[in-house]
C-alpha positions in Angstrom: -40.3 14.0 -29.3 -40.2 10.9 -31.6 -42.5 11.2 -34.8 -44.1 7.7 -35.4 -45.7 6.4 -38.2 -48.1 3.8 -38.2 -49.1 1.7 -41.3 -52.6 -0.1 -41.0 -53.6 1.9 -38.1 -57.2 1.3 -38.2 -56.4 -2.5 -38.1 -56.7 -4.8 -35.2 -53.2 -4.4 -33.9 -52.9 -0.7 -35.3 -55.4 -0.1 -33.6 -54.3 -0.9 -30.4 -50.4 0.3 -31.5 -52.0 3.7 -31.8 -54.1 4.0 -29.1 -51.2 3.1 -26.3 -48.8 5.5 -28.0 -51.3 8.7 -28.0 -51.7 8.2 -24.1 -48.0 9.5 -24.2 -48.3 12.6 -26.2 -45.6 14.4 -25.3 -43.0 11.7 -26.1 -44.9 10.8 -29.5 -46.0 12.5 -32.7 -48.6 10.1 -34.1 -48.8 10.0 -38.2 -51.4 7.7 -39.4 -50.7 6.2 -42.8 -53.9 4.9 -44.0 -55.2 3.0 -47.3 -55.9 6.3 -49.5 -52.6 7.4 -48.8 -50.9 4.2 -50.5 -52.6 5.5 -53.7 -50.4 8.7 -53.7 -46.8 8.6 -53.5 -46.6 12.2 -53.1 -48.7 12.2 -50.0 -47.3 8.8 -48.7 -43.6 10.2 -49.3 -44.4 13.5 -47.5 -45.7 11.4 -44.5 -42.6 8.7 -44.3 -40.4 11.6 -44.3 -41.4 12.7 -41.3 -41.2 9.8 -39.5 -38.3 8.7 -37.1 -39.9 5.0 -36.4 -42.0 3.3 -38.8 -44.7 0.3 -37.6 -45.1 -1.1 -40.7 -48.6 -3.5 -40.4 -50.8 -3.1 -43.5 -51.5 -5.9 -45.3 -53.9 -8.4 -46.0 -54.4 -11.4 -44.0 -57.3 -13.4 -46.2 -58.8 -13.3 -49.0 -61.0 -15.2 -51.9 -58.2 -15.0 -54.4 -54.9 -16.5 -53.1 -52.9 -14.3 -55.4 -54.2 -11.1 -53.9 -52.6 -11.5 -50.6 -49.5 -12.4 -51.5 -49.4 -9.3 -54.6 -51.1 -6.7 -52.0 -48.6 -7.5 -49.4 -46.0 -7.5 -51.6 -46.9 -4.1 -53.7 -47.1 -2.0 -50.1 -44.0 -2.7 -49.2 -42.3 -2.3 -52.5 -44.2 1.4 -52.3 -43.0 1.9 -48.7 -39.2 0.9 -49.6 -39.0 3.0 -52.8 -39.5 5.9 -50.4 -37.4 4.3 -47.6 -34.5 4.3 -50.4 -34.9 7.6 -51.6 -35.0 9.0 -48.0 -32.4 11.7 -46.7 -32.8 10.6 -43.1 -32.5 7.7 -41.1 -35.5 5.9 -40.5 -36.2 3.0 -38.3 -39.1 0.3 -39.4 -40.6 -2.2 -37.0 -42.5 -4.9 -39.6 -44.9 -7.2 -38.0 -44.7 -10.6 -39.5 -46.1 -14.1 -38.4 -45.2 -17.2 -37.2 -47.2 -18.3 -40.6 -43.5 -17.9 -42.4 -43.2 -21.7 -41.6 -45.7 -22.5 -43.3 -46.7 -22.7 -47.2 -49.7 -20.4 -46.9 -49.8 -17.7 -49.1 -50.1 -15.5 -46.7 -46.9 -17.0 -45.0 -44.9 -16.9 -48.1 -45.8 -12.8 -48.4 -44.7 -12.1 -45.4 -41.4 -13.9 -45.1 -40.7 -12.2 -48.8 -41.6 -8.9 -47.3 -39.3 -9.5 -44.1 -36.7 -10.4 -46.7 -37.2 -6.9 -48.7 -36.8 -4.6 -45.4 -33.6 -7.0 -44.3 -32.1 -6.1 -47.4 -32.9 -2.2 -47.1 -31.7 -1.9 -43.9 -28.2 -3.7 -44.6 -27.8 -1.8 -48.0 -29.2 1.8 -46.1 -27.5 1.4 -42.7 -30.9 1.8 -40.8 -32.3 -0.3 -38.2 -34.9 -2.8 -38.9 -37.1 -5.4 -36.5 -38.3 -8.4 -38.3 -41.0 -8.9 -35.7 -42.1 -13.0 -36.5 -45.1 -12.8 -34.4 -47.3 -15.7 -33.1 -51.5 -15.6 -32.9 -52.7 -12.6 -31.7 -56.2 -11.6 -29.8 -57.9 -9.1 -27.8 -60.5 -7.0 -27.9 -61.9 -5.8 -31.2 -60.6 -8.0 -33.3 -62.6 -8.8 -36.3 -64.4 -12.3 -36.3 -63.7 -14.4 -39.3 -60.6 -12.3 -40.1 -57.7 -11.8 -37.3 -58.2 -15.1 -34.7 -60.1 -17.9 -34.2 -60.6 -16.2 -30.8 -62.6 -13.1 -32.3 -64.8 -15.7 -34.4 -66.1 -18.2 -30.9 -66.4 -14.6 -29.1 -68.3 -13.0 -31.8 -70.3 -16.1 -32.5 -70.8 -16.6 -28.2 -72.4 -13.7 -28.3 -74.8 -13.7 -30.8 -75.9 -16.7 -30.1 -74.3 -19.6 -32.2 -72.1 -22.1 -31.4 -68.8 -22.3 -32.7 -67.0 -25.3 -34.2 -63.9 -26.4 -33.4 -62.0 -27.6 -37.1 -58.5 -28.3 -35.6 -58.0 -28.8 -32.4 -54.2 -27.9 -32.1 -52.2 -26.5 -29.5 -51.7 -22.7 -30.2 -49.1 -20.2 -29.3 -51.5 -17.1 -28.1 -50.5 -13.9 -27.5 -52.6 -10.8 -25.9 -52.5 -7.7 -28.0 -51.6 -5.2 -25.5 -48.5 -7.2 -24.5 -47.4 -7.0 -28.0 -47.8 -3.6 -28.2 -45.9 -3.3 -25.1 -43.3 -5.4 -26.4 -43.6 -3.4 -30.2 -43.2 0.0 -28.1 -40.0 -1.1 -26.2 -37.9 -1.7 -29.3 -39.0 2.1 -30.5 -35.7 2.9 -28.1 -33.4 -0.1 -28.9 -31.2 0.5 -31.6 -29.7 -3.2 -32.1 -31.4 -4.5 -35.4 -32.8 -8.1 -35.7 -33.9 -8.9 -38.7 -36.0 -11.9 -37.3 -37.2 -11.3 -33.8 -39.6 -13.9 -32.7 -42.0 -12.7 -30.3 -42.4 -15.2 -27.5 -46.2 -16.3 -27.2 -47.7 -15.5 -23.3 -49.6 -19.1 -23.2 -49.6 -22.3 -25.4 -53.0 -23.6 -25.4 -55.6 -26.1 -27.1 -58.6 -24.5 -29.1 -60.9 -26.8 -27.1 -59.5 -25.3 -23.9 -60.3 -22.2 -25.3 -63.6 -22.8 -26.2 -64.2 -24.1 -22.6 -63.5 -21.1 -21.1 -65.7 -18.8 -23.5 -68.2 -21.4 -22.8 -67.8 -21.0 -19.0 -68.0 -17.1 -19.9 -71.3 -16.9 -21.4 -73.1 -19.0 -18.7 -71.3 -17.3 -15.3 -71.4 -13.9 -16.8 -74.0 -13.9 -19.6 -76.8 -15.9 -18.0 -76.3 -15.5 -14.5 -74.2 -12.2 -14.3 -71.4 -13.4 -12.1 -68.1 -12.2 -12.4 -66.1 -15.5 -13.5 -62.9 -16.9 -11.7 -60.0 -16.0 -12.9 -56.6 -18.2 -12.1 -54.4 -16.2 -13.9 -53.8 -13.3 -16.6 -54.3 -14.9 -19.7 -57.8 -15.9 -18.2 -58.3 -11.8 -17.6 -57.4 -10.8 -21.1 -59.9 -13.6 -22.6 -62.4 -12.4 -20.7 -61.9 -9.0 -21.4 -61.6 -10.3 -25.3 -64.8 -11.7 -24.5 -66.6 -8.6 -23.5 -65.9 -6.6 -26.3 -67.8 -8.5 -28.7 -71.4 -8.3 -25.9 -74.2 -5.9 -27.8 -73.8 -3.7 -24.9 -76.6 -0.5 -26.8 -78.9 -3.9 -26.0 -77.7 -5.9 -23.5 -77.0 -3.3 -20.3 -78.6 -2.6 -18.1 -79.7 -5.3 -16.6 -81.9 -5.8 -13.5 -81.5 -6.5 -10.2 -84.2 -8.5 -8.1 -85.1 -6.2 -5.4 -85.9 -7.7 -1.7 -88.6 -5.2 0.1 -90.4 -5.4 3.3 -91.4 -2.8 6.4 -87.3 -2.8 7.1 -86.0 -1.2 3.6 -84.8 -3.3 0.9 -82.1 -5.8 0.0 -80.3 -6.5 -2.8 -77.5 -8.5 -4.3 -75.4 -7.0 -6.5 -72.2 -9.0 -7.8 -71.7 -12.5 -7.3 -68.2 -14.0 -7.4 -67.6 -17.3 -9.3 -64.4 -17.5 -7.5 -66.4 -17.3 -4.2 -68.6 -14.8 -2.1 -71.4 -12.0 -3.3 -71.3 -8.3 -2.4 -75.2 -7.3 -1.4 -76.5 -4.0 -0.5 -79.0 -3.0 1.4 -81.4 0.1 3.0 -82.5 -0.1 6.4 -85.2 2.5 7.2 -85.0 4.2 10.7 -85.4 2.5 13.9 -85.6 -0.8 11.9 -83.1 -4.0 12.7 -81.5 -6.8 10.5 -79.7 -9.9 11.2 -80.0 -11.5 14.3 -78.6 -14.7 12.9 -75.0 -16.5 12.9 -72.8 -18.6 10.3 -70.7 -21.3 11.1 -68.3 -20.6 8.2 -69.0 -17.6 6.3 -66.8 -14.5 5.9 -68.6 -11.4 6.4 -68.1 -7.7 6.3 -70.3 -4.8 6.9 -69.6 -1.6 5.4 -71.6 1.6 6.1 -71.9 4.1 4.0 -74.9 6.4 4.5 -76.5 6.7 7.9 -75.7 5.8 11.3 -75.9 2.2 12.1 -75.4 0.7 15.7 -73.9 -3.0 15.1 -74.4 -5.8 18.1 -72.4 -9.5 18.2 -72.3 -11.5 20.9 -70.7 -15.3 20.8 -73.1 -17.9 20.9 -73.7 -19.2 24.6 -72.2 -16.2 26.0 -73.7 -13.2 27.7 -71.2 -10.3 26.1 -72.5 -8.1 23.7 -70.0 -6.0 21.6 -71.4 -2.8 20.1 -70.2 -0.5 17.4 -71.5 2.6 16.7 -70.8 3.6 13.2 -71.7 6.7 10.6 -71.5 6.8 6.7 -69.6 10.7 7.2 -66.6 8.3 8.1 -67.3 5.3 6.0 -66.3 2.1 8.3 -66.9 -1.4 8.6 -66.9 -4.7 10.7 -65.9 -8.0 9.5 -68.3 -10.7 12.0 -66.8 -13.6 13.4 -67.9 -17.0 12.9 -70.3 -18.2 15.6 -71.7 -14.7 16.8 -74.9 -13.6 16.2 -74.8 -10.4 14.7 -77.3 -7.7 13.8 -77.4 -4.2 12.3 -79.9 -1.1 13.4 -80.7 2.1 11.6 -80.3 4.2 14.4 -80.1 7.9 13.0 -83.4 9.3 11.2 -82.7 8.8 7.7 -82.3 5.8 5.8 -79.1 3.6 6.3 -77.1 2.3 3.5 -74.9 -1.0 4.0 -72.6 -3.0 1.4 -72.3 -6.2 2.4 -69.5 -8.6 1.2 -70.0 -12.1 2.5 -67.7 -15.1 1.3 -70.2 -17.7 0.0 -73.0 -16.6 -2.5 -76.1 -17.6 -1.2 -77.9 -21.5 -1.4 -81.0 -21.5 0.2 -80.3 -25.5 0.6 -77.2 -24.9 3.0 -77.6 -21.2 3.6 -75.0 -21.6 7.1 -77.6 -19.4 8.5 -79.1 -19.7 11.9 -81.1 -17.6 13.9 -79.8 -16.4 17.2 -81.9 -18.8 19.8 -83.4 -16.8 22.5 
């Protein structure tokens, strides 16, 4: 088992450093080095020494006073290295710095000099050290304001305001957890680099951005469709996205329910990338359908009851019939140009899922009843 110590573990990428490592608990021994412990060398000594591998992320990333971030950042990793000297074992350090070195920020300035400090400890100590030069990070949880520009439209999305674009710059992005993956993988790799830039998963304008959080809160927050997603990044943003909903006052939210003498109806997810899934009861005896669609995709699923299902091609006298029984969930998938029906044909109520390809516009609904 490898004991690993985290620095800043309640932060933003701590927080998701830690969390990934403790669904592996019998390769990892988690320590936790938190604030109250850098006020204590005693207790902060007694916890690096226990460590094999070292994530080094405390720090401050803004503040009023200019001079504070660069002295805080600056002053826990002198306290971290004093101890790192003194230690009787080797000790590997993973330090997460910023693509922000390049610039003349304060807070870029503190963490190339800290980068600098850990280089020299690990060439004067023999130990292995990853300078990891990291570029914008977001993901869920991040705190609005603070860690990404990201956090701050999210937050701001969903509590109604509207967030202002001040640069609009192309900017390297990377997901949390695929940092974390990448900041786990090097707890085995045992070939220093003092400056490893991390390579960003998508280079993107904030406007861009902003689009798509835009196009989140009217699909998802105002109609309560599931958005289209072309590819991962557009996953991880909207699961960035989510995290900052009210959800003790948002969920749950209400369907419109469709009743008559033949059970109810009701739709239940609606894809922006195309199609609904509905589902309905059908009380006993009672029969739906008995239309066709000229271009829709559609698949009946059964999952409570016994259902008898009848197509039969338009203009043609054949009747196909399928017998089927929620015990052994099936389903059908109905051809274009056959009218189709379903009938409860057991004497309880029958339960269907319905997936159909185009959500539903009463203006060109592609549904005809079967002519007689």
């Amino acid at each position: 088992m490898i004991t690993i110590g985290i620095t800043g573990s309640k932060g933003f990428i701590g927080t998701h450093l830690f969390n990934t490592l403790s669904l592996h608990p019998i390769e990892y021994q988690l320590i936790e080095i938190n604030r109250a412990d850098w006020s204590d060398k005693k207790t902060l000594t007694k916890l690096v020494n226990q460590c094999d591998v070292i994530f080094h992320l405390s720090g401050v990333n803004r503040n009023e006073n200019s001079d504070y971030i660069y002295s805080e950042n600056i002053r826990l990793a002198s306290l971290l290295l004093d101890i790192l000297y003194e230690s009787k074992h080797p000790i590997k350090v993973i330090f997460s710095s910023s693509l922000q070195e390049n610039n003349d920020s304060v807070y870029g300035k503190a963490k190339l000099e800290t980068r600098k400090m850990f280089e020299k400890w690990a060439l004067q100590t023999q130990n292995i050290f990853f300078g990891l030069v990291i570029p914008n990070v977001f993901g869920p949880f991040g705190k609005p304001f603070y860690n990404s520009f990201i956090s701050t439209f999210c937050f701001q999305i969903n509590n109604g305001e509207e967030p202002v674009v001040i640069s609009d710059s192309v900017v390297p992005l990377i997901y949390v957890g695929d940092l974390v993956a990448e900041m786990i993988g090097l707890i085995d790799n045992d070939s220093s680099n003092f400056s490893l830039a991390v390579k960003p998963g998508i280079e993107i304008k904030v406007t861009d951005v902003l689009a798509k959080l835009n196009g989140y809160r009217s699909a998802y927050l105002q109609f309560g469709k599931i958005p289209q997603f072309d590819d991962k990044f557009d996953i991880q943003l909207f699961n960035t996205f989510r995290s900052y909903i009210d959800y003790a006052n948002y969920f749950p939210r209400e369907y419109i329910l469709h009743a008559d003498n033949r059970g109810s109806f009701v739709e239940l997810v609606k894809l922006e990338s195309g199609g609904q899934i509905s589902f309905s009861t059908t009380n006993p005896g009672m029969t739906r359908g008995n239309h066709f669609h000229t271009r829709k995709i559609e698949r009946f699923c059964v999952i409570k009851g016994k259902a008898k299902v009848e197509i039969q091609r338009l203009r043609h006298q054949e009747v196909l019939t399928f017998y089927m029984n929620g015990e052994s969930p099936s389903y059908i998938d109905i051809p274009i140009w056959y009218m189709h029906n379903i009938t409860n044909v057991g004497e309880e109520i029958l339960y269907t899922i319905f997936w159909i390809s185009e959500q539903y516009d009463p203006l060109d609904a592609d549904t005809f009843i079967h002519p007689k």
